[in-house]
N, C-alpha and C positions, 0 to 999 in steps of 0.2 A: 419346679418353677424356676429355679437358679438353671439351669441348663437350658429351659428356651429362654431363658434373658441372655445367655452367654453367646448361645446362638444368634437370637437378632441384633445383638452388637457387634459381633463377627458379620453379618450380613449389612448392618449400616454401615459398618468401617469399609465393606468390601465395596459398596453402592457408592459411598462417598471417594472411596478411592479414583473409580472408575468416572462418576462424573467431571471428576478436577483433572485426569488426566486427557478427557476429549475435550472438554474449551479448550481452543487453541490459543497460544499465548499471543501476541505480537511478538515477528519478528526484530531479528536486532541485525544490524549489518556486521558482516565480517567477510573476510578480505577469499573465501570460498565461490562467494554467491558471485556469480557472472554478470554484467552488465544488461544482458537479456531479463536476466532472472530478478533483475533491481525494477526493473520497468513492469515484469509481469504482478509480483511481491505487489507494490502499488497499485495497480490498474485492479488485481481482483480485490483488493483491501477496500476500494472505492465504492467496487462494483455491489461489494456486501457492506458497505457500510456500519449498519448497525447491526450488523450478524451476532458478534461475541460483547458489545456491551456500544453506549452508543454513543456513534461517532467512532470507534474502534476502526474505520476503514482509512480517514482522517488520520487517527495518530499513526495506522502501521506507513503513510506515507509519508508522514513526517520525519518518520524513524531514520528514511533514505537522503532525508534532505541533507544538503551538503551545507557546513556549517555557514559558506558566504550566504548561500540560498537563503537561510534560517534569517540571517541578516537584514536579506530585502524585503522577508515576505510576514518579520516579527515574531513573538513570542506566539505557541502553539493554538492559545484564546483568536488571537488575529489570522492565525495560520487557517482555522475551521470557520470565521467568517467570509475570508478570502475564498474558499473551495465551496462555498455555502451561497456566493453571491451571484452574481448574473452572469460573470466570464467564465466559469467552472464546474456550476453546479450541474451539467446535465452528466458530467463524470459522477454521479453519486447513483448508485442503483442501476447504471447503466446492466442494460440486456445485454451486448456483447464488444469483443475489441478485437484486434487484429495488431500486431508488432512488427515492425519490419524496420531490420538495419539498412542503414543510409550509407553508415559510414562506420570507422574507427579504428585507435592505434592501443597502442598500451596505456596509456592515460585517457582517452574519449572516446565515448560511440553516441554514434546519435541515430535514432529511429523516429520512425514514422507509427505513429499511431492513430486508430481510426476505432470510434467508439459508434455503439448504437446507442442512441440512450432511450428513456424507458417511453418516450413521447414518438421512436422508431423512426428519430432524425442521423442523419451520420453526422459526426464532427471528426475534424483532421487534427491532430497537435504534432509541433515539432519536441522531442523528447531527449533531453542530452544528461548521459552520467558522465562521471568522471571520476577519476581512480585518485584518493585523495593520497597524500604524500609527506604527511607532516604527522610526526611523533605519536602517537598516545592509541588509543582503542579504537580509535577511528582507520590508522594506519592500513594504507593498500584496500581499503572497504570501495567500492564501488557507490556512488552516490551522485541523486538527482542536481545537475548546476538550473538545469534551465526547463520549461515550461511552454512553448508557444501561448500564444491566446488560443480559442478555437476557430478552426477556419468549416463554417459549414457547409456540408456535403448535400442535403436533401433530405428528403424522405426514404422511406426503403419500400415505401407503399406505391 
């Protein structure tokens, strides 16, 4: 009896291992992740949403927010009302996106993005990171400054 009890605690330890290491955590910025890759990070986080816990898609783009961003758009409560409201919300569950550079130097790039969202309307946003430059954890991270509204495209129907 002590040996299959040893056994399924060896086997829940291993179960348990294995579930915590597939939820995927939210990322964090650091100064690796490429300005492309800050905009994608975002866009899929949105697109899954409530994937890994909910509103999780919310916080991992917050995560990129540039701290003046943080500034205009409020504490992370105001941040998921704002993305939750009438100018943003069709980014959440969106079906699919499309990224294209515009532009950019060593401190900015800005792209073009184009969402399907789940109602299989297009929207346009203009999308600017920027490569932040002041002291602490944040240093040389790649981070969202700006947002367009959405400019609509149509249907895809």
């Amino acid at each position: 009896m002590l040996k299959k009890l040893q056994i399924i605690s060896k086997v829940f330890i291993l179960v348990s291992i294995f579930i915590t290491s597939s939820i995927a955590e939210i990322l964090k910025p650091n100064s690796q992740i490429k300005p492309s890759e800050v905009v994608k990070i975002q866009l899929t986080g949105l697109q899954k949403n409530d994937l890994e816990f909910k509103d999780s898609g919310i916080e991992q783009t917050w995560n990129f927010a540039h701290p003046n961003n943080k500034k205009v758009t409020g504490p992370l409560p105001n941040f998921k009302r704002m993305i939750k409201g009438d100018s943003y919300q069709m980014m959440l569950n969106h079906l699919s996106h499309t990224i294209t550079e515009l532009g950019s130097s060593d401190k900015w790039a800005q792209f073009e993005v184009i969402i399907l969202d789940k109602n299989k309307i297009y929207h346009k946003f203009n999308w600017q990171v920027e490569k932040y430059n002041l002291d602490g954890v944040l240093k040389d991270c790649w981070l969202t400054t700006m947002v367009s509204n959405p400019i609509p495209l149509g249907s895809s129907i």
